[in-house]
N, C-alpha and C positions, 0 to 999 in steps of 0.2 A: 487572231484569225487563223484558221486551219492553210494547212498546206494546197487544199482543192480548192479553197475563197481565195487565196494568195495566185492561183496560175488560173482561176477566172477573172481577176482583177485586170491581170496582166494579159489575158486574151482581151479581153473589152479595149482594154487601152490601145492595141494593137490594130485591133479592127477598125476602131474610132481615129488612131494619127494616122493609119494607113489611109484613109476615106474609104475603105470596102476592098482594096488590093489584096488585104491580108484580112486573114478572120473566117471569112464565111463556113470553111471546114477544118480548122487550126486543132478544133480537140477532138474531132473524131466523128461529131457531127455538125448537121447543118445550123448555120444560127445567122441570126438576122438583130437589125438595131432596130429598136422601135425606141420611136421619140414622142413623148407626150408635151403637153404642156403643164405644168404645177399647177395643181387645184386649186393653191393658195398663195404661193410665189408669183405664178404667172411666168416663170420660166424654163426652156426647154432643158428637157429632163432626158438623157439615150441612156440604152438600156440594153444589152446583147442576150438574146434568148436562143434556146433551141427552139425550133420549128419545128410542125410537120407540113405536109400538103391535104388538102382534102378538093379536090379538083383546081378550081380558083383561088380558093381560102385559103389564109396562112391559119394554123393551129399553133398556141402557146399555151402551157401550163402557168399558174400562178404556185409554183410548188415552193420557191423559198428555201428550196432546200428539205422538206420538211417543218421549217420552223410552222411556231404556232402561231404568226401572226401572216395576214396579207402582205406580200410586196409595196410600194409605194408608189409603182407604177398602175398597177390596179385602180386604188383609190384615181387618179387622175382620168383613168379612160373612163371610169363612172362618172367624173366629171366634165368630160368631154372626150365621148368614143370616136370623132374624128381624129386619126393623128395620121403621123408616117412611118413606114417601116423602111430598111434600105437593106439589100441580100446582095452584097460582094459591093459594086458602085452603083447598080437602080437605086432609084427611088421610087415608090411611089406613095399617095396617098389611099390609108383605108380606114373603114369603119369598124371598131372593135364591138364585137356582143360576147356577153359573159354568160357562160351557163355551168348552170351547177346541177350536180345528181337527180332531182327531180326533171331536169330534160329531157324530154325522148332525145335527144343525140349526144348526149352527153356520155353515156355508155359507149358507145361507136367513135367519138372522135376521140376520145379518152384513150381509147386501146390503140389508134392512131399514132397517135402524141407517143403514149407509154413504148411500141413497138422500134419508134423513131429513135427513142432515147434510152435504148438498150435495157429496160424495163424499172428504170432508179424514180419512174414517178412511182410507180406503185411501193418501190421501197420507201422512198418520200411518205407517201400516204399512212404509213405503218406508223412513222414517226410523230403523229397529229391528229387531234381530235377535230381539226380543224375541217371542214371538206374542201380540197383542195378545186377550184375553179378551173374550166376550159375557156381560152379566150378564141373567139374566131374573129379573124382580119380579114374582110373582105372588102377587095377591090374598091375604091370609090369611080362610080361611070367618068368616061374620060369628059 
């Protein structure tokens, strides 16, 4: 595992035993734990992301890094886009929707995301024929 998957390892775990004390801006930007449920386990899966905002909405890349496959959190919110997200110690519950390139706001929230994260999604993008997903998290009504 490279030296940057070895101190995100260790960011996640931090933000995770902290319950959200610690974490939320540890590497420079903002990030949040999003928890699914396994598509096929059936058990809770967290997962620390950078975010962005888009009014209400939380914005997440499926970037991987660049690899060439999807995340494995992905896969689950297509299997059930209810989950939770938690940013420092909230929680709350949202609805994840995926959009890819052909979206009209997939351009827009894209530069969003890209802008948030000091521009390594588009370096990411470079890295993959894959096209990289926007996920958007929004609020579930109280």
């Amino acid at each position: 595992m490279s030296l940057v998957g070895q101190v995100l390892r260790v960011h996640e775990a931090i933000y995770k035993g902290t319950d959200g004390r610690l974490g939320h801006n540890m590497i420079g930007v903002p990030t949040l734990l999003l928890r699914t449920t396994g598509r096929r386990s059936g058990a809770v899966r967290t997962n620390s992301l950078v975010y962005a905002r888009d009014g209400t909405d939380y914005v997440v890349v499926a970037s991987v890094g660049g690899a060439d496959h999807h995340p494995g959190w992905l896969f689950n919110l297509r299997a059930n886009p209810d989950v939770e997200i938690q940013i420092g110690r909230e929680r709350q519950k949202v609805r994840a929707r995926e959009l890819g390139p052909s979206d009209p706001d997939y351009a827009r929230l894209w530069k969003i995301a890209n802008d948030g994260n000091r521009g390594r999604y588009d370096e990411y993008q470079k890295l993959t024929s894959r096209p990289i997903p926007v996920v958007v998290l929004t609020p579930a009504p109280a």
